[in-house]
RODREN-921918 format. One record per residue (C-alpha): residue number from 1; x, y, z. Coordinates in steps of 0.5 Angstrom, whole numbers, plus 2048, in hexadecimal, padded with zeros to 3 digits. Each point is the difference from the previous one (the first is absolute). Example, Ala and Ser with C-alpha at 12.3 -4.5 7.8 and 13.67 -1.06 7.14 Angstrom:
BEGIN
@n = 1 | u = 819 | v = 7F7 | w = 810
@n = 2 | u = 802 | v = 807 | w = 7FE
***
This chain:
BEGIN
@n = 1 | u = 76A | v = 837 | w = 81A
@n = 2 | u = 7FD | v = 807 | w = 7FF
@n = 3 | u = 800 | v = 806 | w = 804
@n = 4 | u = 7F7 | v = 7FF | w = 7FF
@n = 5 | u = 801 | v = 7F9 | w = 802
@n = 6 | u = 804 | v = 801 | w = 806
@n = 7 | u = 7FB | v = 806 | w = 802
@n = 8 | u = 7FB | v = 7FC | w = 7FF
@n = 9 | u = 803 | v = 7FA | w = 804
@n = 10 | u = 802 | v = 805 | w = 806
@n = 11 | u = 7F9 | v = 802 | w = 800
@n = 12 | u = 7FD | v = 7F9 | w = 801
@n = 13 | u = 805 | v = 7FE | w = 806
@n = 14 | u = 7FE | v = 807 | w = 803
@n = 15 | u = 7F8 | v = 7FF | w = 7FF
@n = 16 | u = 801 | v = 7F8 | w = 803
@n = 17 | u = 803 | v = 803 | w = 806
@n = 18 | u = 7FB | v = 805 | w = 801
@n = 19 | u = 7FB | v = 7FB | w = 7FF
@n = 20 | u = 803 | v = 7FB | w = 806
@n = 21 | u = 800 | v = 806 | w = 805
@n = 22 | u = 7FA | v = 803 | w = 7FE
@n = 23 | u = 7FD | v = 7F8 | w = 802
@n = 24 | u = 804 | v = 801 | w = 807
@n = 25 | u = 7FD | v = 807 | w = 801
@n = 26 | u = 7F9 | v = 7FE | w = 7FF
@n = 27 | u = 801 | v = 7FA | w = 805
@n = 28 | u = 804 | v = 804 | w = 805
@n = 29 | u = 7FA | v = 806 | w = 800
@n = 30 | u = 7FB | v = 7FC | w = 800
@n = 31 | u = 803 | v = 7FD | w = 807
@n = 32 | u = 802 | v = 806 | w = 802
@n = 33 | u = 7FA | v = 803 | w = 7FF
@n = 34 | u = 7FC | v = 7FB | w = 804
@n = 35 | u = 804 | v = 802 | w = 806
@n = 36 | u = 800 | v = 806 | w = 800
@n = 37 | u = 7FE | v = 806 | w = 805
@n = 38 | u = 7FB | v = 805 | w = 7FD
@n = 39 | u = 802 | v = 804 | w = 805
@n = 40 | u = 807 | v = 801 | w = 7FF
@n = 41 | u = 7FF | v = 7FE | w = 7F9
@n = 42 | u = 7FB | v = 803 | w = 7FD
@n = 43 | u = 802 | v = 7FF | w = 7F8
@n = 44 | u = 802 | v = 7F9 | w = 7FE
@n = 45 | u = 805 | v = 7FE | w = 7FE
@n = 46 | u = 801 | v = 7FF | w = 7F8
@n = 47 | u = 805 | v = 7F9 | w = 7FC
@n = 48 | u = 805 | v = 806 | w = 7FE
@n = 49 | u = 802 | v = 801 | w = 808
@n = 50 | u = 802 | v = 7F9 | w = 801
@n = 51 | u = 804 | v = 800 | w = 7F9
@n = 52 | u = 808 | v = 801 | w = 801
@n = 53 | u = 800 | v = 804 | w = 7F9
@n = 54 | u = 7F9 | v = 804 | w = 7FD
@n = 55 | u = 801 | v = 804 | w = 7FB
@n = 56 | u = 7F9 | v = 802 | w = 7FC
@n = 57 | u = 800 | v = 7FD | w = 7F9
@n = 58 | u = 802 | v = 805 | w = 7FB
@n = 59 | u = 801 | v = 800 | w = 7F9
@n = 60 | u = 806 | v = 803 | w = 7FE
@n = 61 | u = 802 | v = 7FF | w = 7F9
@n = 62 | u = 807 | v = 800 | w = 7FE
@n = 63 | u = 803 | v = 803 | w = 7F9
@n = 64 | u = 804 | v = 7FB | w = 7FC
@n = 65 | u = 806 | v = 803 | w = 801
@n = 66 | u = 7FF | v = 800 | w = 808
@n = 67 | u = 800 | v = 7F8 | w = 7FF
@n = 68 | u = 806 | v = 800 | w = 7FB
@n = 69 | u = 803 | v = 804 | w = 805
@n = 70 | u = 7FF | v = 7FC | w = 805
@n = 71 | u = 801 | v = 7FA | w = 7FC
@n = 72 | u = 806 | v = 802 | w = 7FF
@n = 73 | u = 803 | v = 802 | w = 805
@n = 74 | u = 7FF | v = 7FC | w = 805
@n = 75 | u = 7FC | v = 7FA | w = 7FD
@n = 76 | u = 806 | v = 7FE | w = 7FA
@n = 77 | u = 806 | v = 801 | w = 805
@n = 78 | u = 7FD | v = 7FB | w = 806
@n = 79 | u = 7FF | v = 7FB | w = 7F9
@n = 80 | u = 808 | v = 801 | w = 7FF
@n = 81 | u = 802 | v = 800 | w = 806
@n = 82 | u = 7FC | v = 7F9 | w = 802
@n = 83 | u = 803 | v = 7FC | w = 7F9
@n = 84 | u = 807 | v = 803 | w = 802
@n = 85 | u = 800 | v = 7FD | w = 807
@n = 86 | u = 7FC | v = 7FA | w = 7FD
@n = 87 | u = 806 | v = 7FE | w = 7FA
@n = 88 | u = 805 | v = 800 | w = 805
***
């Protein structure tokens, strides 16, 4: 695998968490929402209170030599590990 492909892999699991918790925040809103106090309360809630990790979504585009640095730094070496302990 390729340091791009497994930014690209990494980036999709990412985006399929945000789309899970972004689903649970509307819900929870929106009940929220229904039961809430004007008074006390005067601005309503929004999806991203209810989420555990919001993070606005920013395109930060990583050079090639970041990912081959990442890739072979910390990617490469969890691989050997993992063959080693499985050839024993």
């Amino acid at each position: 695998m390729t340091p791009a492909q497994y930014d690209a892999i990494q980036k999709r699991y990412e985006s399929n968490l945000t789309k899970r918790d972004l689903g649970f925040g509307i819900v929870s809103s929106t009940i929220a929402n229904c039961n809430r106090n004007p008074k006390k309360r005067p601005k309503p809630f929004e999806a991203k209170d209810f989420m555990p990790v919001y993070k606005e979504q920013k395109k930060l585009k990583k050079s090639p030599d970041e990912l081959l640095h990442y890739f072979q730094n910390f990617v490469v070496p969890r691989f050997e590990r993992a063959d080693k302990t499985q050839g024993a």
